[in-house]
KETI-815843 format. One record per residue: x, y, z of N, C-alpha, C, O, CB in turn; residue in three letters; residue number from 1. Coordinates in steps of 0.02 Angstrom, whole numbers, plus 50000, padded with zeros to 5 digits. Atoms other than C-alpha are relative to their C-alpha. Glycine has a CB too. Example, Ala and Ser with C-alpha at 12.3 -4.5 7.8 and 13.67 -1.06 7.14 Angstrom:
   n_c1   n_c2   n_c3  ca_c1  ca_c2  ca_c3   c_c1   c_c2   c_c3   o_c1   o_c2   o_c3  cb_c1  cb_c2  cb_c3  residu  num
  50045  49941  50000  50615  49775  50390  50045  50060  50000  50097  50059  50033  49950  50001  50062     ala    1
  49958  49941  49997  50684  49947  50357  49961  50055  50037  49986  50110  50045  50020  50023  49929     ser    2
//
This chain:
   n_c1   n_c2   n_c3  ca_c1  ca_c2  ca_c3   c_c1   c_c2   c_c3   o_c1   o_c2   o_c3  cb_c1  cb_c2  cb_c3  residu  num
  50048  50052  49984  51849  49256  50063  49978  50009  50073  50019  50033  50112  50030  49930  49988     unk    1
  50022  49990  49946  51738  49254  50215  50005  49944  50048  49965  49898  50045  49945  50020  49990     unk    2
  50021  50065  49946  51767  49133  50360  49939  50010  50059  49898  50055  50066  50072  49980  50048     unk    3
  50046  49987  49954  51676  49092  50504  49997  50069  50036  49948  50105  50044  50006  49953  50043     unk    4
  50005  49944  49937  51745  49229  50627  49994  50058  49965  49984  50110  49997  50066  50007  50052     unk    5
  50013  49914  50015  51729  49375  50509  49924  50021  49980  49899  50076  49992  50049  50027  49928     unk    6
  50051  50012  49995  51569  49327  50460  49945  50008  50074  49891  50037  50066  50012  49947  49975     unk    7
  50033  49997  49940  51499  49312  50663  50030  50091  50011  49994  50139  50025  50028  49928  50065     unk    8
  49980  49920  49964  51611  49485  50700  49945  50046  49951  49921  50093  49981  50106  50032  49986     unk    9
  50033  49948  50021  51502  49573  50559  49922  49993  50031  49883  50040  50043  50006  50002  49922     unk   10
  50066  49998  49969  51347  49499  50630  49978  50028  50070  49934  50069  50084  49984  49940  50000     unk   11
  49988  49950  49924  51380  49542  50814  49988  50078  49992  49952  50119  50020  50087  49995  50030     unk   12
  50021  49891  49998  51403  49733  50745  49954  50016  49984  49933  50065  50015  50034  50059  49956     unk   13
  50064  50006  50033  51245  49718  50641  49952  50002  50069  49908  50044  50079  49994  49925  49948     unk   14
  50059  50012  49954  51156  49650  50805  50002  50069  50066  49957  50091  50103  50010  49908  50037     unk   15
  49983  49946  49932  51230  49786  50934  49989  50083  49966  49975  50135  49996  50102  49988  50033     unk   16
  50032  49921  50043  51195  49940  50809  49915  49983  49989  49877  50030  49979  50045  50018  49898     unk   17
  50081  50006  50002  51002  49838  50800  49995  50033  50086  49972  50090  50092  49962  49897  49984     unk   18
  50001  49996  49926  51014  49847  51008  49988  50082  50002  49936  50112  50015  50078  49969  50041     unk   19
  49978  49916  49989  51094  50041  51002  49930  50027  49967  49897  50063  50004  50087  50033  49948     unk   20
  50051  49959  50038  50951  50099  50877  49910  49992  50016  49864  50032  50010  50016  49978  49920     unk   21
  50083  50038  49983  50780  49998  50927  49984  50060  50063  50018  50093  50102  50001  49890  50040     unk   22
  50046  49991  49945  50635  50057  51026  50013  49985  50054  50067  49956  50054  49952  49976  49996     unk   23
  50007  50018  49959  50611  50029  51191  49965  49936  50006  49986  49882  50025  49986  50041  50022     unk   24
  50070  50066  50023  50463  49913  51159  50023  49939  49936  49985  49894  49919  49917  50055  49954     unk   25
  49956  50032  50053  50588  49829  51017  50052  49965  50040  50058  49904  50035  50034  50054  49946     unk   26
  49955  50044  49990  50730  49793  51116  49994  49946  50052  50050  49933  50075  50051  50033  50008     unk   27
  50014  50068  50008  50660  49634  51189  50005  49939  49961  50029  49882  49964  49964  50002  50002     unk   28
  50023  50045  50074  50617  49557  51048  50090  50005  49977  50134  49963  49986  49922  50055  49923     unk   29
  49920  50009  50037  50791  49602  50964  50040  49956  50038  50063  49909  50007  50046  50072  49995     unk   30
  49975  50045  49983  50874  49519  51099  50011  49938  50019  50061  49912  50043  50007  50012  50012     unk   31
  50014  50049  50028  50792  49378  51072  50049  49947  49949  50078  49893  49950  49953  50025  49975     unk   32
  49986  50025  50060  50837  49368  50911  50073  49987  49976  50088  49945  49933  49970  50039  49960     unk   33
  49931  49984  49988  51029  49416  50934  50035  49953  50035  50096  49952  50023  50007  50058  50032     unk   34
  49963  50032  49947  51079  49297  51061  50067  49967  49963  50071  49949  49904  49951  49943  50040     unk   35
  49942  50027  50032  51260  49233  51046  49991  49935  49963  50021  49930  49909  50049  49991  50049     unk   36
  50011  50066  50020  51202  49052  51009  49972  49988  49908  49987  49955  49858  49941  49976  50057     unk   37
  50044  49970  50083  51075  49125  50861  50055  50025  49964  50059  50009  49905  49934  50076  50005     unk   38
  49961  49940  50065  51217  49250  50786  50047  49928  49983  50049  49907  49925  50064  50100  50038     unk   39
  49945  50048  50034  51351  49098  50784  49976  49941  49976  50015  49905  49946  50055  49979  50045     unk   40
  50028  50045  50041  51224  48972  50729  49989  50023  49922  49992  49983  49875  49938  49984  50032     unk   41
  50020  49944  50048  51180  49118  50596  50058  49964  49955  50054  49919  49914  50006  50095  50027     unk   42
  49937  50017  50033  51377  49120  50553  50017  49929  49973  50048  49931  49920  50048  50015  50046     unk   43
  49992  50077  49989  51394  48930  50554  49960  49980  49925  49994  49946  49886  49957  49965  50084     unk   44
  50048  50004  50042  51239  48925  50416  50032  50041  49955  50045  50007  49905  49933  50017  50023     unk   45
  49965  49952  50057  51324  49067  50308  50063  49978  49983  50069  49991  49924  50010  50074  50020     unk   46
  49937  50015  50026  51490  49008  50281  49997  49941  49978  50047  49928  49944  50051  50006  50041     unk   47
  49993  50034  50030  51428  48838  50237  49990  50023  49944  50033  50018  49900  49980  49960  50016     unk   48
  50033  49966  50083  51320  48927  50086  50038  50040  49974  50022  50072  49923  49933  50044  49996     unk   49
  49957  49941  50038  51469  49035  50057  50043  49938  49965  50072  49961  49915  50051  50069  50058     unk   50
  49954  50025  50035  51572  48884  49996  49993  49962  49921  50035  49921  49902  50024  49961  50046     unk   51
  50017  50030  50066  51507  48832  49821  49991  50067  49946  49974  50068  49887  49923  49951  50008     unk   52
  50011  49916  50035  51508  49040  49779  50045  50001  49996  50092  49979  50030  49972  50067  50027     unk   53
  49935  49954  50022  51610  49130  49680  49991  50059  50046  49941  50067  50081  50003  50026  49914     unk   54
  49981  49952  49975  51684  49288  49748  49952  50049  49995  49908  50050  50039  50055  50014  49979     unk   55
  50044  49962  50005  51591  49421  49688  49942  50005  50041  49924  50056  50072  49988  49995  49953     unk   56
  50048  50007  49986  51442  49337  49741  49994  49989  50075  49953  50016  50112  49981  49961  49961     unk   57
  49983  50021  49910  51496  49265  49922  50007  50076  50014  49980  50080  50069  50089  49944  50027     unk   58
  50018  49935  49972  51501  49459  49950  49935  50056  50010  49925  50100  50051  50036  50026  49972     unk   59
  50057  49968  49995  51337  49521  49904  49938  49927  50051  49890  49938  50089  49978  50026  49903     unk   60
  50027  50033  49960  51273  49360  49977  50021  50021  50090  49975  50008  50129  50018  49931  49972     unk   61
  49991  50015  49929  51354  49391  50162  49963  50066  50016  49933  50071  50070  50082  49988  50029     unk   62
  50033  49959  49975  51288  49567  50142  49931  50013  50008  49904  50056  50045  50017  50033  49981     unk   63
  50094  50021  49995  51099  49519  50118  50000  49989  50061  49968  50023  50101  49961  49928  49958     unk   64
  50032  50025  49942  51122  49406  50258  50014  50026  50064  50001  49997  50116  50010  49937  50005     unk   65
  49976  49979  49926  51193  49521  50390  49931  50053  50006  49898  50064  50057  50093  50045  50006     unk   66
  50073  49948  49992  51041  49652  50340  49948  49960  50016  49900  49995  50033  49973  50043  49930     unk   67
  50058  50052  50005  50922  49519  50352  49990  49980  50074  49942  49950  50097  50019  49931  49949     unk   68
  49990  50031  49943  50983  49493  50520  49928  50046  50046  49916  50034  50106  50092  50011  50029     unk   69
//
């Protein structure tokens, strides 16, 4: 099952491999979008919607929402 903190730690890596890989002219904007406040508000929002899922599904759901990030 996914809690909060494993949930924010996959998003953090998600956002710092967006950072490592972006444009020049991109990584503005990404870090925008990344900020600690955003990723653990992110997390905060995903683990409520993870609690009415079954298993299976709370997994393909957390992985949508980390790509999505």
């Amino acid at each position: 099952m996914y809690d909060y903190s494993c949930v924010l730690a996959l998003l953090r890596a998600t956002a710092a491999d967006l950072q490592r890989h972006a444009l020049s002219s991109e990584q503005a904007k990404i870090a925008r979008m990344t900020t600690e406040r955003s990723l653990r508000n992110r997390a905060l929002a995903i683990t409520h919607r993870l609690q009415n899922m079954t298993e299976p599904r709370q997994h393909q759901f957390v992985a949508a929402a980390v790509r999505r990030l």
